[in-house]
SERO-4910 file (N, C-alpha, C, O; in steps of 0.05 Angstrom, whole numbers):
BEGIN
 pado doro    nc1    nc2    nc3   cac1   cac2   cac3    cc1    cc2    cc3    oc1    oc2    oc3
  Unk    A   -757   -279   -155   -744   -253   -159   -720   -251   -140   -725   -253   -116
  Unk    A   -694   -248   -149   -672   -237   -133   -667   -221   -123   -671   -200   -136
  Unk    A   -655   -217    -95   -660   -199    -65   -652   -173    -91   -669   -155    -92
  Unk    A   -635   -171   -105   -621   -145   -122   -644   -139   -133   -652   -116   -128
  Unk    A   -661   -159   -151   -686   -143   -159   -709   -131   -133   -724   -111   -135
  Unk    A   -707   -144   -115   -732   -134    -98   -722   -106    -90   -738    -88    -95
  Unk    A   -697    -96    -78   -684    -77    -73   -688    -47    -90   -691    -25    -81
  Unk    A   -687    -56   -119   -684    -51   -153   -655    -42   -135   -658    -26   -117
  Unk    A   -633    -49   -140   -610    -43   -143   -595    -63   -165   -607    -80   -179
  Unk    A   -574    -59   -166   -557    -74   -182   -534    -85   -171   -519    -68   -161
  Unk    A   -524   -115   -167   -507   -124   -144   -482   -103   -149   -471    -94   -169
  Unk    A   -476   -101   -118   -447    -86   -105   -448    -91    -81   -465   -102    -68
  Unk    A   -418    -75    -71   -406    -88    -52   -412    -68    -29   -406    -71     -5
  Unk    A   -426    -47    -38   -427    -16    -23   -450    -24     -4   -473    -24    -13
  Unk    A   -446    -32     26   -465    -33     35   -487    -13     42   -511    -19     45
  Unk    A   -475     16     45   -483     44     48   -510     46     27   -533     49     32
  Unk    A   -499     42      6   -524     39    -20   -539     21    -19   -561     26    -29
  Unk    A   -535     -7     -6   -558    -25     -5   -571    -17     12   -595    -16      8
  Unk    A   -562     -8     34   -590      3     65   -600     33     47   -624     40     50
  Unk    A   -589     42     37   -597     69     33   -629     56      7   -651     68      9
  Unk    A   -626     35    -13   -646     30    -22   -664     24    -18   -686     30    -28
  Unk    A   -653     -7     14   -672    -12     28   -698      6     50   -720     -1     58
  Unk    A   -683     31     51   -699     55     60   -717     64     39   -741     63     42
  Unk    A   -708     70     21   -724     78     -4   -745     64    -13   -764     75    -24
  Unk    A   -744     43     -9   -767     18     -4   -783     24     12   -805     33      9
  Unk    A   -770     20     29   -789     16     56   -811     45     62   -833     47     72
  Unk    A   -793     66     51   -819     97     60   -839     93     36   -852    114     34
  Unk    A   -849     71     15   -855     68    -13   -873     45      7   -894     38     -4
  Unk    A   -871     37     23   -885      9     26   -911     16     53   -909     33     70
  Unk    A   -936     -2     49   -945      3     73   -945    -26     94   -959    -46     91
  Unk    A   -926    -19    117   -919    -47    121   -941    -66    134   -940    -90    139
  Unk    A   -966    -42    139   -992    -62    151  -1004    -79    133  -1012   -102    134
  Unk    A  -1003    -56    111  -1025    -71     93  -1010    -93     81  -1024   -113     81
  Unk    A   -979    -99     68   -973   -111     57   -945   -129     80   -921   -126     74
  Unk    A   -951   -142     97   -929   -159    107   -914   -177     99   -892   -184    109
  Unk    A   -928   -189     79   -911   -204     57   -888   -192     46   -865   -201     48
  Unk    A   -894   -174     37   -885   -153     11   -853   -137     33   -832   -132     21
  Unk    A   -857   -134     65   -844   -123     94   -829   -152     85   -816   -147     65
  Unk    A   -827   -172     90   -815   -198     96   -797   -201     72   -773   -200     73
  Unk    A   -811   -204     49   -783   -203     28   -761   -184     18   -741   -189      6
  Unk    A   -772   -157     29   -762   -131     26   -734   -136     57   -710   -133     55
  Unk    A   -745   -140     74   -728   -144    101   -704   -174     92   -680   -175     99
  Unk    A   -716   -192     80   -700   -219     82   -683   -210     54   -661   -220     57
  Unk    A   -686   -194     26   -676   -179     14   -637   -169     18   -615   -174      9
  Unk    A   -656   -143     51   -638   -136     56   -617   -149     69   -597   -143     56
  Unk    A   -610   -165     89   -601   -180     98   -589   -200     84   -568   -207     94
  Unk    A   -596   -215     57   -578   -226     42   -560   -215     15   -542   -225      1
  Unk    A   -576   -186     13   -559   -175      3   -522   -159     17   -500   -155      7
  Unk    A   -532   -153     42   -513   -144     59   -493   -166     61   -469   -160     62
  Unk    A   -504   -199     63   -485   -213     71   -476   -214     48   -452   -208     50
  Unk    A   -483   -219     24   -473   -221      5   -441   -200      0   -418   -204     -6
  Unk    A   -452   -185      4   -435   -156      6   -413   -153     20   -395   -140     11
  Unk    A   -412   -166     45   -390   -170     63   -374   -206     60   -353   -214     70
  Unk    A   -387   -215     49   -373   -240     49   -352   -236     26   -361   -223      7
  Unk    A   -335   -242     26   -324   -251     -3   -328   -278    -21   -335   -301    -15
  Unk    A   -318   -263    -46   -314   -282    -66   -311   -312    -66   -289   -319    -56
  Unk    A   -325   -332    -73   -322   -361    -71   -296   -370    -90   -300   -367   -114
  Unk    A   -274   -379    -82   -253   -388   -102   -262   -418   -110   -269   -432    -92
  Unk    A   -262   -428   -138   -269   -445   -148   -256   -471   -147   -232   -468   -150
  Unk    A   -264   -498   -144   -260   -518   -124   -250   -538   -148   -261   -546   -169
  Unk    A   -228   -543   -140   -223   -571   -170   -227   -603   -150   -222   -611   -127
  Unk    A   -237   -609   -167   -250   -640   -153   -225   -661   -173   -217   -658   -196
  Unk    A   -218   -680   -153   -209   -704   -161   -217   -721   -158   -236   -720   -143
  Unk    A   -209   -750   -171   -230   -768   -175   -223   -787   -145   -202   -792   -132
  Unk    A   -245   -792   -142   -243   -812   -109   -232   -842   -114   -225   -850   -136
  Unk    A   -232   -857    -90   -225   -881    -91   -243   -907    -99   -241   -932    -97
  Unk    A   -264   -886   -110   -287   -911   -127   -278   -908   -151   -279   -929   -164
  Unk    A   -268   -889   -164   -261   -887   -193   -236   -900   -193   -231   -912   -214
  Unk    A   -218   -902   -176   -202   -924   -180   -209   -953   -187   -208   -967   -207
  Unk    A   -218   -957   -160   -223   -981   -163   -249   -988   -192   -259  -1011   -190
  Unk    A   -255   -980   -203   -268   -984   -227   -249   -987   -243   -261   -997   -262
  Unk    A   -226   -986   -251   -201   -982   -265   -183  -1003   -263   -170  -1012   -282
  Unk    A   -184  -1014   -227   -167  -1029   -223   -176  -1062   -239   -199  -1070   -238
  Unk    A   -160  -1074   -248   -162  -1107   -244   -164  -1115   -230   -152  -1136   -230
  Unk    A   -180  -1110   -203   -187  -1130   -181   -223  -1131   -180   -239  -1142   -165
  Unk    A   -224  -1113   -203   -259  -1114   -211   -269  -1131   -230   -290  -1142   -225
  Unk    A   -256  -1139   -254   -268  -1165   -263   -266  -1182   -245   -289  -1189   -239
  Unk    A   -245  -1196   -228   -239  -1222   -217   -267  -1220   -199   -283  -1239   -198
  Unk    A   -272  -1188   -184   -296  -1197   -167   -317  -1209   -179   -330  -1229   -175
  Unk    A   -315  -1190   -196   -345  -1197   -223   -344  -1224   -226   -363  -1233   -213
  Unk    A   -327  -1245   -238   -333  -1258   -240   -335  -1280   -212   -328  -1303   -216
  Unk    A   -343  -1275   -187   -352  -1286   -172   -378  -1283   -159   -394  -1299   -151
  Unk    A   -377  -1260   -159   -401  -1238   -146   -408  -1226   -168   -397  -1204   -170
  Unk    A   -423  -1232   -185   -434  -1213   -212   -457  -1198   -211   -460  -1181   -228
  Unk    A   -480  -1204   -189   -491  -1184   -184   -490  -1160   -162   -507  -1142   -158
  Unk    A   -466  -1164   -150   -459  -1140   -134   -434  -1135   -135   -428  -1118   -117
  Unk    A   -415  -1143   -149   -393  -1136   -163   -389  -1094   -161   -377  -1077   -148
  Unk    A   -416  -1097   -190   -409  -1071   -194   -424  -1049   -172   -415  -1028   -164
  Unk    A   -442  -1058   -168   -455  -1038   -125   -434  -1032   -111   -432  -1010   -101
  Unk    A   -413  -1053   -107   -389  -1036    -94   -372  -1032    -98   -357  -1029    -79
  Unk    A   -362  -1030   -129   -347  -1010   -141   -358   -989   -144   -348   -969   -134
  Unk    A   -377   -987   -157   -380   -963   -167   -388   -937   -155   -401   -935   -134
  Unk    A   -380   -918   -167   -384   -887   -150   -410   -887   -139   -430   -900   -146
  Unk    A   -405   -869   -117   -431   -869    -99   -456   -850   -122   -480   -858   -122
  Unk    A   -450   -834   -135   -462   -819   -148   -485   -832   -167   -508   -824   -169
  Unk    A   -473   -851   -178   -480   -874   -197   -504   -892   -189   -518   -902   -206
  Unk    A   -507   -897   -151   -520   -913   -134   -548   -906   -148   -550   -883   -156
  Unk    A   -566   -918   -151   -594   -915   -138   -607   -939   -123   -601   -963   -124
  Unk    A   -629   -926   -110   -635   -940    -92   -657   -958   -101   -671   -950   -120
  Unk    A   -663   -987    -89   -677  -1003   -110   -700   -995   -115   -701   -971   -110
  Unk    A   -726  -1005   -125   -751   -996   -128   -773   -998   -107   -788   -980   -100
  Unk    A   -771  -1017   -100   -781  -1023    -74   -781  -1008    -51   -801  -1005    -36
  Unk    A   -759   -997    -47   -745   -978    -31   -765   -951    -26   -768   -941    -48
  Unk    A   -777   -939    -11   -793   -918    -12   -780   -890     -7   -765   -883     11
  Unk    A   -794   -874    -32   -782   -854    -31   -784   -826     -9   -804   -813     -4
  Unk    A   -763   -824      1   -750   -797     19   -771   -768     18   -761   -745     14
  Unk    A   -798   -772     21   -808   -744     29   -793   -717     30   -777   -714     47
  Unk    A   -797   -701     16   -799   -670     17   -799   -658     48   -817   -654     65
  Unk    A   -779   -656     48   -791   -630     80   -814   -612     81   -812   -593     65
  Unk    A   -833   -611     95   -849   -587     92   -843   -566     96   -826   -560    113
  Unk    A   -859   -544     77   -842   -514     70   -844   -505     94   -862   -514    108
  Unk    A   -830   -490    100   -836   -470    133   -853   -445    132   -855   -428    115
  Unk    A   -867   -447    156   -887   -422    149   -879   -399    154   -871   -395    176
  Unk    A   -879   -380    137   -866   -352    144   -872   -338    175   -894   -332    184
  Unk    A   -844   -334    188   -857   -315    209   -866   -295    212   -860   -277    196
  Unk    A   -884   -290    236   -899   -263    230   -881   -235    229   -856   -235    234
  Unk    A   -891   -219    224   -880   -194    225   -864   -179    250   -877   -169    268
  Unk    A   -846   -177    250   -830   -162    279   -842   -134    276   -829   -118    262
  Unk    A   -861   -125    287   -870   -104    290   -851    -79    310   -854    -55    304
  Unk    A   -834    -86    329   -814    -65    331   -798    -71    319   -784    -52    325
  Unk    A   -784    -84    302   -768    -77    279   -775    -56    256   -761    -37    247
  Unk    A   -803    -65    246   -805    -42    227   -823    -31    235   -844    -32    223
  Unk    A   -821    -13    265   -821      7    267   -802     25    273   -806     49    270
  Unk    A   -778     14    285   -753     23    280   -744     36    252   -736     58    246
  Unk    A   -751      9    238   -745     11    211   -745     45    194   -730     61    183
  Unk    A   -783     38    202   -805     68    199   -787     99    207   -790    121    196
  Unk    A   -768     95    228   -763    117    236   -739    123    218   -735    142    204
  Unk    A   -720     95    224   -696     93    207   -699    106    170   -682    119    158
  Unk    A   -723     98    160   -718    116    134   -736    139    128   -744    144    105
  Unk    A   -742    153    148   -746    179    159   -718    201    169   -717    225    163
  Unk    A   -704    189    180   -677    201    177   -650    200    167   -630    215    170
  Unk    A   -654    179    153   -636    173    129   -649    166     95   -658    146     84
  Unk    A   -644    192     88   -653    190     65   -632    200     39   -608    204     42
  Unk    A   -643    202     16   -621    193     -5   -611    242    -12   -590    250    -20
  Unk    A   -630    254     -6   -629    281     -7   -621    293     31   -635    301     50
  Unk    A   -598    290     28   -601    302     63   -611    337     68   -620    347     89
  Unk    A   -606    352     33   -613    382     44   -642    391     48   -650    412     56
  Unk    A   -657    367     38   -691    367     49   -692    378     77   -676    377     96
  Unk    A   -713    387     73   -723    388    107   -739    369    125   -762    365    119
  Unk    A   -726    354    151   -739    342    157   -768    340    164   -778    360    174
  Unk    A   -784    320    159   -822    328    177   -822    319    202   -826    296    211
  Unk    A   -817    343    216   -812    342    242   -842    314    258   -839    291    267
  Unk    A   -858    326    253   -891    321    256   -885    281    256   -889    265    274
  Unk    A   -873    274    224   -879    249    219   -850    231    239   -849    208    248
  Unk    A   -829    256    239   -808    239    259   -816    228    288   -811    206    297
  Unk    A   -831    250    299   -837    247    328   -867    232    324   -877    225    346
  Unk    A   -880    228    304   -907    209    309   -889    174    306   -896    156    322
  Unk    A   -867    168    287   -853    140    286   -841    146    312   -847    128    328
  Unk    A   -826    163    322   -818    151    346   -829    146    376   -819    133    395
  Unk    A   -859    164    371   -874    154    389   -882    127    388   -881    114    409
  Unk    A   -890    119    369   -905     90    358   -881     74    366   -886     52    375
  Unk    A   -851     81    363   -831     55    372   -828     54    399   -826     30    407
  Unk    A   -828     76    421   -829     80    451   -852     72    463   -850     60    485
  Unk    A   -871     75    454   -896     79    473   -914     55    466   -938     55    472
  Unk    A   -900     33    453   -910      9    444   -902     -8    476   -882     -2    489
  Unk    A   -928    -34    485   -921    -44    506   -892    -67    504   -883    -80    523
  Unk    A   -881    -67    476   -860    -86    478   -835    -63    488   -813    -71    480
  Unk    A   -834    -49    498   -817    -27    511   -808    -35    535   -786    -30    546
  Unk    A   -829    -49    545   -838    -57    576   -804    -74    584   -788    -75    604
  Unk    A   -805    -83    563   -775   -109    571   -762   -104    567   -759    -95    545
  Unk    A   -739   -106    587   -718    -91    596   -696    -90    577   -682    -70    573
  Unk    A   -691   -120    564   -670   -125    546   -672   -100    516   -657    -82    508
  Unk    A   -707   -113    506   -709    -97    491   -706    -66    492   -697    -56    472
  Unk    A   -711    -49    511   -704    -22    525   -679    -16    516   -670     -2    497
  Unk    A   -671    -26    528   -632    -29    525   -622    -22    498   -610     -1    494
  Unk    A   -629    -39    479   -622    -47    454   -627    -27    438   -610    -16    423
  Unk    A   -658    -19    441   -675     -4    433   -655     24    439   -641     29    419
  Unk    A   -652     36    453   -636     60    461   -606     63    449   -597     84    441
  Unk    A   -592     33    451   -571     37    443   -568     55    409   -556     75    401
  Unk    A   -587     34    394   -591     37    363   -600     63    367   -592     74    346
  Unk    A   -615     89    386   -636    101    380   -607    121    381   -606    141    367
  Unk    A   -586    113    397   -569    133    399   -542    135    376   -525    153    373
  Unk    A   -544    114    364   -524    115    340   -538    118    324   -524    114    304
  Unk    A   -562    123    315   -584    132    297   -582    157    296   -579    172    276
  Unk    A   -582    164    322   -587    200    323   -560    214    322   -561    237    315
  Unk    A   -540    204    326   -513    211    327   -511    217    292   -502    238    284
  Unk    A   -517    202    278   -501    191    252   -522    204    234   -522    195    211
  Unk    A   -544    227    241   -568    235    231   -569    258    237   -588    269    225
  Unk    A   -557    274    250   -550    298    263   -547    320    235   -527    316    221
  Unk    A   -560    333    230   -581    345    245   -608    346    236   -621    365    243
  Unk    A   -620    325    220   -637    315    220   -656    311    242   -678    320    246
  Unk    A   -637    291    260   -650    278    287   -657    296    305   -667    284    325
  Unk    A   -656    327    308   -644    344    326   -682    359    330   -688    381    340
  Unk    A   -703    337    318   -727    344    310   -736    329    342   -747    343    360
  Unk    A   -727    289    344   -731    278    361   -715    275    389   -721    263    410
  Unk    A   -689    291    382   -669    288    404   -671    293    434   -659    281    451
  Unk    A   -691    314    436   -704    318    466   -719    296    477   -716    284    498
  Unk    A   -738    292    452   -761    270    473   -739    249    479   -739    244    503
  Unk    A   -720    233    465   -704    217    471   -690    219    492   -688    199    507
  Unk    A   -676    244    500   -658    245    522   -684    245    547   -683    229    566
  Unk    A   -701    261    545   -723    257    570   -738    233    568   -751    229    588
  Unk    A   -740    209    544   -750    184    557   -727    175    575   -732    171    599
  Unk    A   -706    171    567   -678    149    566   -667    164    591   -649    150    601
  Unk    A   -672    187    603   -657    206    635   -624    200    625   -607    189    638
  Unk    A   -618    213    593   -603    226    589   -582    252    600   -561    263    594
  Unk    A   -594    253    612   -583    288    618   -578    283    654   -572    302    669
  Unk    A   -580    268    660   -579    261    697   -549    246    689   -528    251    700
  Unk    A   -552    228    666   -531    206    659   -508    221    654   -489    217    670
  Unk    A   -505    241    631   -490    259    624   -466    273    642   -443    280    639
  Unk    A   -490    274    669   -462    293    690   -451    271    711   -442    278    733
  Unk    A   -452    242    700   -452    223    722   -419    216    705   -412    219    681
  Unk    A   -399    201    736   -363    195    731   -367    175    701   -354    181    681
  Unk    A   -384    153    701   -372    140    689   -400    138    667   -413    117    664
  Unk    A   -407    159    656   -426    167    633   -412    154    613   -389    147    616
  Unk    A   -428    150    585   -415    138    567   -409    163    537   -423    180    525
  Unk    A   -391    156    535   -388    191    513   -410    195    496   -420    218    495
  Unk    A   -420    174    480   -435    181    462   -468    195    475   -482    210    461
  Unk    A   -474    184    505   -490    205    514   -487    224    521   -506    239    516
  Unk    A   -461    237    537   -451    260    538   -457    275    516   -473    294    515
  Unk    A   -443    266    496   -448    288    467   -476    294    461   -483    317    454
  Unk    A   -499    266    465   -523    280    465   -538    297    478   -554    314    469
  Unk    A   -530    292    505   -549    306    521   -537    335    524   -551    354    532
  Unk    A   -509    337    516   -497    368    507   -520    381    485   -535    401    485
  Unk    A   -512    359    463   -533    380    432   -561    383    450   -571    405    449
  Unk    A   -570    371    460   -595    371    472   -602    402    494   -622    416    491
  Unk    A   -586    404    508   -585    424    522   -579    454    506   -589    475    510
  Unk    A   -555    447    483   -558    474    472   -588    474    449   -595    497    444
  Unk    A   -600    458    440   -619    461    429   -634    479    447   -639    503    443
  Unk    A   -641    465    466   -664    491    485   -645    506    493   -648    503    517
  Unk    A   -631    519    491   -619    548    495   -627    560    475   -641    580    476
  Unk    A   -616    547    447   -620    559    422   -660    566    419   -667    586    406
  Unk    A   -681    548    431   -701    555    423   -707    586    449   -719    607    445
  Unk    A   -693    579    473   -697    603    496   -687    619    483   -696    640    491
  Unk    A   -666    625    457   -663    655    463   -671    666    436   -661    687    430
  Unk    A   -691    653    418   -706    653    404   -731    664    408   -743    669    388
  Unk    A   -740    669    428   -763    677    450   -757    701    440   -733    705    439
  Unk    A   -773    719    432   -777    750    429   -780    761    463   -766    781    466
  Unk    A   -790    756    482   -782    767    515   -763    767    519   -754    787    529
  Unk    A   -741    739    510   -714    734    536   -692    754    525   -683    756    502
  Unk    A   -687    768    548   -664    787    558   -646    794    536   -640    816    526
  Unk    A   -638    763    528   -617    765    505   -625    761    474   -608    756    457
  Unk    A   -646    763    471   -650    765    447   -652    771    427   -660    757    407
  Unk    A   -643    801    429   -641    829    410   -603    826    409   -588    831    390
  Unk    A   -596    817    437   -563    809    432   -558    784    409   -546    789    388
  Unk    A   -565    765    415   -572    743    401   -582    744    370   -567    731    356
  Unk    A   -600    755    358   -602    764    325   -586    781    319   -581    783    295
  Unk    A   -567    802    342   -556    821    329   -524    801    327   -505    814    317
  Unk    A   -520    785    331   -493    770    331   -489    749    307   -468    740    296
  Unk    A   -522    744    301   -528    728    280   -524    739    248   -515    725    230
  Unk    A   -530    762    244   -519    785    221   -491    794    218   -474    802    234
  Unk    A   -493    791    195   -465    804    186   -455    827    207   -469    844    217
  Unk    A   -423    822    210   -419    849    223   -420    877    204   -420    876    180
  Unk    A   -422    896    216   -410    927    203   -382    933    204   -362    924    216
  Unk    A   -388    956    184   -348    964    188   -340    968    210   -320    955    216
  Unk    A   -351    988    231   -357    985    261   -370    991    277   -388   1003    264
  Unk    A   -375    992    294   -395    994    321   -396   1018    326   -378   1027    340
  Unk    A   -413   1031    319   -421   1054    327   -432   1061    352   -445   1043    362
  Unk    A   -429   1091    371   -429   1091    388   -460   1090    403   -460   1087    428
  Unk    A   -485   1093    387   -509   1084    400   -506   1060    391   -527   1060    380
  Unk    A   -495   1033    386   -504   1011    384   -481    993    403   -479    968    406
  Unk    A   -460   1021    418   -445   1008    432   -455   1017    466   -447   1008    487
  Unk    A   -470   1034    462   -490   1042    481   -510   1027    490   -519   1025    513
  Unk    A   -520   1016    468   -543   1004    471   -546    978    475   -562    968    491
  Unk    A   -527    962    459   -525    929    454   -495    924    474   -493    901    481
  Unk    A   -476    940    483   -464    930    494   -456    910    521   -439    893    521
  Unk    A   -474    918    543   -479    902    566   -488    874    554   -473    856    560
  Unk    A   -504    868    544   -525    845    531   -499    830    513   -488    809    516
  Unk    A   -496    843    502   -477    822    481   -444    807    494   -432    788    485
  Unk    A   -439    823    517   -424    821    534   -431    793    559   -417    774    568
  Unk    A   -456    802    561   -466    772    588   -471    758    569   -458    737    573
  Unk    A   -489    754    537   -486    735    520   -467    719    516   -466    697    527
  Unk    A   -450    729    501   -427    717    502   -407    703    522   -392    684    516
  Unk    A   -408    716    547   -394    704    564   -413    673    583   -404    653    593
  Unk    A   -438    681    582   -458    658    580   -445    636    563   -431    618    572
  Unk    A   -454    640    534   -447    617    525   -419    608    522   -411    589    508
  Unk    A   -401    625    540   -378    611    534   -366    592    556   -347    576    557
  Unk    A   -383    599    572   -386    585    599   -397    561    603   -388    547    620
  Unk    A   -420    552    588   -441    535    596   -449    519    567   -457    496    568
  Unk    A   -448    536    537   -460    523    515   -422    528    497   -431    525    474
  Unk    A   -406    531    495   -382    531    481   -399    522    453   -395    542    438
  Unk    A   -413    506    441   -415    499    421   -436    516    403   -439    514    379
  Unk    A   -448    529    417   -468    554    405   -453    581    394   -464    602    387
  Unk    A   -427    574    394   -422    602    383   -420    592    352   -424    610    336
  Unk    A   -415    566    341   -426    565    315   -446    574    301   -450    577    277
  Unk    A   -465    581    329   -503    593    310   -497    617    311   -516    632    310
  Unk    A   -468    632    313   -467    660    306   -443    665    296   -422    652    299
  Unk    A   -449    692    280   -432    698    265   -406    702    266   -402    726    271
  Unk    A   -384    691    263   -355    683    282   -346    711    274   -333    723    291
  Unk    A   -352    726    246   -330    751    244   -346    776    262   -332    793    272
  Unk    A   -375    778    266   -391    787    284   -377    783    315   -373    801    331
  Unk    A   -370    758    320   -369    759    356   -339    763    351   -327    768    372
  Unk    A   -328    762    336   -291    775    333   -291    807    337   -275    819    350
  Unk    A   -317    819    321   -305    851    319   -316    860    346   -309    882    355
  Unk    A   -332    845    357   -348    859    385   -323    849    413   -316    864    431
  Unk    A   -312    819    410   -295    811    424   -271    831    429   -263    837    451
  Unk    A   -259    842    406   -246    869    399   -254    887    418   -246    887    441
  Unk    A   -272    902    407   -281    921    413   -286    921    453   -277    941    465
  Unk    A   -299    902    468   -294    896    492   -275    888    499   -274    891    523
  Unk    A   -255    876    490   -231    870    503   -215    902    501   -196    907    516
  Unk    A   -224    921    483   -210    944    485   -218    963    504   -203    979    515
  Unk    A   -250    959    509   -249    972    535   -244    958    557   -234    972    574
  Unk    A   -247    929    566   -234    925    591   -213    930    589   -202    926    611
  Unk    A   -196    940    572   -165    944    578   -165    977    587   -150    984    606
  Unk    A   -184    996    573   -189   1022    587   -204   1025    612   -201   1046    624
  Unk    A   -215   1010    620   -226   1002    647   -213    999    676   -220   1007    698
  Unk    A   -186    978    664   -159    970    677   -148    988    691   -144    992    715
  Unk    A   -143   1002    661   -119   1028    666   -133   1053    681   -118   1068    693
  Unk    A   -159   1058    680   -168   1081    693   -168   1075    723   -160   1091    740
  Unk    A   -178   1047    728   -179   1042    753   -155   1038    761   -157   1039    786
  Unk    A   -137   1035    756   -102   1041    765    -96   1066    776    -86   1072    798
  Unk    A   -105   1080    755    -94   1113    760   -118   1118    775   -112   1139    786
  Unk    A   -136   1113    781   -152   1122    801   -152   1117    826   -162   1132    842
  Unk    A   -139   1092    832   -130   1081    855   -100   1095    863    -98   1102    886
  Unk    A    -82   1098    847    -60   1119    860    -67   1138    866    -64   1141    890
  Unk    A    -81   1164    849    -93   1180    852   -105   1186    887    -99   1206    900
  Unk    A   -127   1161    898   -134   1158    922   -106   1161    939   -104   1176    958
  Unk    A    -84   1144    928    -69   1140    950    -55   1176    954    -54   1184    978
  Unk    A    -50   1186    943    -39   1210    940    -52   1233    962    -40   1244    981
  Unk    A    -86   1237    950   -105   1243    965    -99   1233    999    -82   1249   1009
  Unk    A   -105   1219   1011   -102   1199   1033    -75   1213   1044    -73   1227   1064
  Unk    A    -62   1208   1030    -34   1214   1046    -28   1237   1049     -8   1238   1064
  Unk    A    -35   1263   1040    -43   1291   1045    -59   1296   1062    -54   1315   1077
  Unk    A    -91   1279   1068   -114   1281   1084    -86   1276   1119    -83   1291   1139
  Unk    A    -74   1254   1112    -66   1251   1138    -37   1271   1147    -32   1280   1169
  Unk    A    -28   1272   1132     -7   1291   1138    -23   1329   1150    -15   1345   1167
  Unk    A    -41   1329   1136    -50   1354   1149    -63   1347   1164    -69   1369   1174
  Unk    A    -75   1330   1176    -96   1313   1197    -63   1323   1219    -65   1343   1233
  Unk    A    -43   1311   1220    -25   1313   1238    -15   1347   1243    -14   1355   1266
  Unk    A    -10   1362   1224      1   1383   1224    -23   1395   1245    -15   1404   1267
  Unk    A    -48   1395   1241    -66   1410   1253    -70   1395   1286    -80   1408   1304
  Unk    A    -60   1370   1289    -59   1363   1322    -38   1374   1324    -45   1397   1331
  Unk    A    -10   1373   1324     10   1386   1333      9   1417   1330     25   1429   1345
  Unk    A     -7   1433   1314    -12   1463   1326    -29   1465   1341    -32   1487   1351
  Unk    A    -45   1448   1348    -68   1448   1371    -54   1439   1406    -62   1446   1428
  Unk    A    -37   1427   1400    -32   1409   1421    -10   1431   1437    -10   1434   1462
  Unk    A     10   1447   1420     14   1477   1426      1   1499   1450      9   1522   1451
***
């Protein structure tokens, strides 16, 4: 059976579609029970890919060699007739040769025995077509993501350092390129791997930066999800459609809160204001930027005001020592 049938695809050049089948396989397979079935499905993918990236073989014109000459030439009878039983042995094309009878025949190589199963590969694998699948608006199973990626971490081949390494690198262009899928396993990852120590360090590498950011606003996003926390009645009310406008018990009421909200996450999560409603935090952004500007101005004129005050307090402060001093 050919790697294209084991796949069931049809040959192309799209490597995207061959891994994407090879996933489709693989969540269809059980790779304990059937390792055979893991081995041709895996050796499959891999010569289908190369296939895929190699190009086209251009077709080879053969010319005839310098034995086919000399079969041609007149300097082959004259041998012949001296040397007539090996005359034609060394003219003739090597192709033509066989070897005498006597001669014992060249054994078969013995077949090779299949190797065993790379068990952190497909369990990688296991996780890999758990978050790449052919419907992305499914919902992920949170449950079955974090039981495969326990089984790939908490396995003793973790222990070695190289593998660690490797293992993390993939776990992080997996989860990058799976987003928001991955956003099920993304914590336990940054707290095996001390993601988030790495993150605020000079010479961090971007692609952890970016995770251990989504990571951090995830648990904001589940903290202010919390029916207790402070901001949470600010928080659903930002999430709804705005109104035509803000009325004055709801600018009474929600205003302080939606105010430290916002300036919270604009401080510390910048990327959470996507989980709310942009024409919502526009008409309230409005609406507070219009009173700090009445805020401004009162406290202006309230502050001249003082000075005015003050400078009367002291001017009659003097008038009254100089009629005393009289």
């Amino acid at each position: 059976m050919s790697n294209w049938a084991i796949l069931g695809l049809e040959p192309t050049g799209d490597t995207t579609a061959i891994r994407r089948a090879y996933a489709r396989k693989l969540k269809a397979m059980d790779v304990d029970a059937d390792p055979k079935g893991f081995m041709a499905l895996r050796s499959a993918l891999d010569l289908a890919v190369r296939q895929a990236s190699e190009p086209e073989p251009q077709p080879i014109e053969l010319t005839p060699g310098p034995a086919a000459a000399l079969d041609s030439s007149p300097a082959t009878d004259e041998i012949a007739e001296f040397w007539p039983s090996t005359a034609g042995e060394l003219v003739s094309p090597v192709a033509e040769r066989r070897p005498p009878a006597s001669e014992p025949a060249v054994p078969f190589p013995p077949a090779r025995t299949p190797k065993p199963v790379d068990d952190h590969e497909a369990r990688f694998d296991r996780l890999a077509a758990l978050l790449f699948v052919d419907d992305e608006t499914a919902p992920p199973d949170r449950c079955a993501l974090q039981e495969a990626l326990r089984a790939l971490l908490d396995h003793p081949d973790m222990e070695a350092i190289d593998l660690s390494a490797r293992t993390e690198a993939r776990l992080a262009e997996a989860i990058f390129h799976a987003v928001p899928r991955s956003d099920a396993i993304l914590p336990l990852v940054v707290e095996r791997f001390g993601w988030a120590p790495e993150s605020r360090a000079i010479h961090a590498r971007p692609l952890i930066v970016h995770l251990a950011r989504r990571a951090d606003d995830l648990a904001v996003l589940d903290q202010l999800s919390e029916p207790l926390h402070r901001w949470h009645a600010a928080f659903r009310l930002l999430q709804r459609p705005p109104p035509r406008r803000i009325g004055l018990r709801a600018w009474l009421g929600d205003a302080p809160q939606v105010a430290q909200l916002l300036a919270d996450i604009r401080a510390h999560n910048p990327d959470l204001i996507s989980a709310l409603d942009t024409r919502h935090v526009a008409l309230w952004d409005a609406r507070l930027g219009a009173r700090a500007e009445q805020v401004a101005k009162r406290s202006t004129s309230i502050s001249w005001y003082g000075y005015l005050i003050g400078g009367w307090i002291a001017l009659y402060a003097a008038h009254l020592t100089m009629s005393l001093s009289r």
